[in-house]
C-alpha positions in Angstrom: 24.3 -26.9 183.4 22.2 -24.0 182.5 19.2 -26.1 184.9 22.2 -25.5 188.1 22.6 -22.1 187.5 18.8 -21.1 187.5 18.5 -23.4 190.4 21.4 -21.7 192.3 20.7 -18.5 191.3 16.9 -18.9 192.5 18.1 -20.1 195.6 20.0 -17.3 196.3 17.8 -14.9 195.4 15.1 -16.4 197.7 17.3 -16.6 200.9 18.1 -12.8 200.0 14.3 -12.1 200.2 13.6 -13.5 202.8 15.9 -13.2 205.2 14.9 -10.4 207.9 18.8 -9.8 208.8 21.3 -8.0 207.1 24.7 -6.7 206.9 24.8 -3.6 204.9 28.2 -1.7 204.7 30.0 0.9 201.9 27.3 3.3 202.3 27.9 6.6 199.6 26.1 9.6 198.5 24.8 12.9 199.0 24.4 15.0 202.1 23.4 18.6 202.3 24.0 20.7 205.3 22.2 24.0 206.1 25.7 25.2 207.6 26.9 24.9 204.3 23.9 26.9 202.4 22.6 23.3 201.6 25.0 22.6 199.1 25.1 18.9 197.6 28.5 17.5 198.8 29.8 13.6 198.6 29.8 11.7 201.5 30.4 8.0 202.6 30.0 6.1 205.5 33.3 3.8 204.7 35.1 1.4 207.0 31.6 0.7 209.0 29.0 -2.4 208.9 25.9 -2.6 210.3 23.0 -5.0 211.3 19.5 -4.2 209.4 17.1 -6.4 210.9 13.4 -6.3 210.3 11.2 -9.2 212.0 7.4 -8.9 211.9 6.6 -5.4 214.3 10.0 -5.1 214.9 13.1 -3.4 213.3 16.3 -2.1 214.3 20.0 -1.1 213.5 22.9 -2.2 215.3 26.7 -2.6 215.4 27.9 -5.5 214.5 28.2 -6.2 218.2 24.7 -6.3 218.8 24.6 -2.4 220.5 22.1 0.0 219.3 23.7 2.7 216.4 22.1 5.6 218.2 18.6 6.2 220.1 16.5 6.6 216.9 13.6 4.2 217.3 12.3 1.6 214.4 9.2 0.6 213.0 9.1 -2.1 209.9 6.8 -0.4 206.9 7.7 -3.9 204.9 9.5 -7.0 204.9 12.6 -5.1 203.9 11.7 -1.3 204.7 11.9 0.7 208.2 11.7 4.3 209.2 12.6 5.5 212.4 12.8 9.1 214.0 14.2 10.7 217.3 13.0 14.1 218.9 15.1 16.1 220.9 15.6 19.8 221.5 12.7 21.0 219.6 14.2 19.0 216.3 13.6 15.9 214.6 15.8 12.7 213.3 14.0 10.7 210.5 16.0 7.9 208.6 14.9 5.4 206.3 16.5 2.4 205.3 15.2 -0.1 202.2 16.6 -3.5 201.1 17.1 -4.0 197.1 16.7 -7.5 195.0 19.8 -6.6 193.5 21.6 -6.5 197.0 22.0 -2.9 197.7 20.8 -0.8 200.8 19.3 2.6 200.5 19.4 5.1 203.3 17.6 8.4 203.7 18.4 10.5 206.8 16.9 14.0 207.5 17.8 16.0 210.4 15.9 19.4 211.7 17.2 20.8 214.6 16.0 24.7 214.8 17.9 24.6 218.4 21.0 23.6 216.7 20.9 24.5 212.8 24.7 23.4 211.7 23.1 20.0 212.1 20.0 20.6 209.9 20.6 18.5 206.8 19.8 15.9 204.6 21.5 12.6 203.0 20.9 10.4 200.8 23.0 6.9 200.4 23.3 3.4 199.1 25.2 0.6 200.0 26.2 -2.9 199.8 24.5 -5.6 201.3 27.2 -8.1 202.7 25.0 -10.8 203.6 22.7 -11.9 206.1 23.1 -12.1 209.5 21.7 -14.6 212.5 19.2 -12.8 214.7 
């Protein structure tokens, strides 16, 4: 018995590891806002699930749909680590998103927009992963 649950629990592990899509939702944490004087507040994105895929030079985040979340571009640092940023305005968009062993997601996300300060701001999250998804 104890020979099926190592088995099974190997096996799960290694399709976790090595799967280059997944579905990562219940994303809570921090976020600081320079409107606000930068002060740590709790925030959540609840109710939403994306698709995290990384495959070889390629990475992205999507709806579950398929469409793009915004127009922040990808690059894969890992297997299960991306970065991407988006310039606009004079300001900059860098997120960073990071797939646990242990089945959680963790996002970073840092915003500096000197043409639109209410929007400069950090946040810092984890989440779930829900599974893997078909690319």
């Amino acid at each position: 018995m104890i020979k099926n649950v190592i088995a099974l629990a190997l096996l799960s592990y290694s399709a976790l590891s090595s799967a280059n899509c997944w579905i990562v939702s219940d994303l809570q944490g921090k976020s600081s806002f320079s409107d606000d004087g930068y002060e740590f507040i709790n925030d959540a994105m609840s109710g939403v699930a994306y698709k995290l895929s990384i495959n070889g030079d390629k990475a992205s985040l999507t709806n579950m749909s398929g469409s793009p979340v915004s127009d922040i571009s990808y690059v894969p640092l890992s297997s299960n680590t991306m970065v991407g940023s988006y310039q606009s305005g004079g300001g900059i968009t860098v997120e960073t998103w990071s797939v646990t062993i242990d089945k959680k997601v963790i996002y970073s996300k840092v915003m500096n927009i000197p043409g639109f300060q209410k929007l400069t701001s950090t946040k810092a999250f984890v989440g779930e992963v829900a599974g893997t998804c078909d690319n």
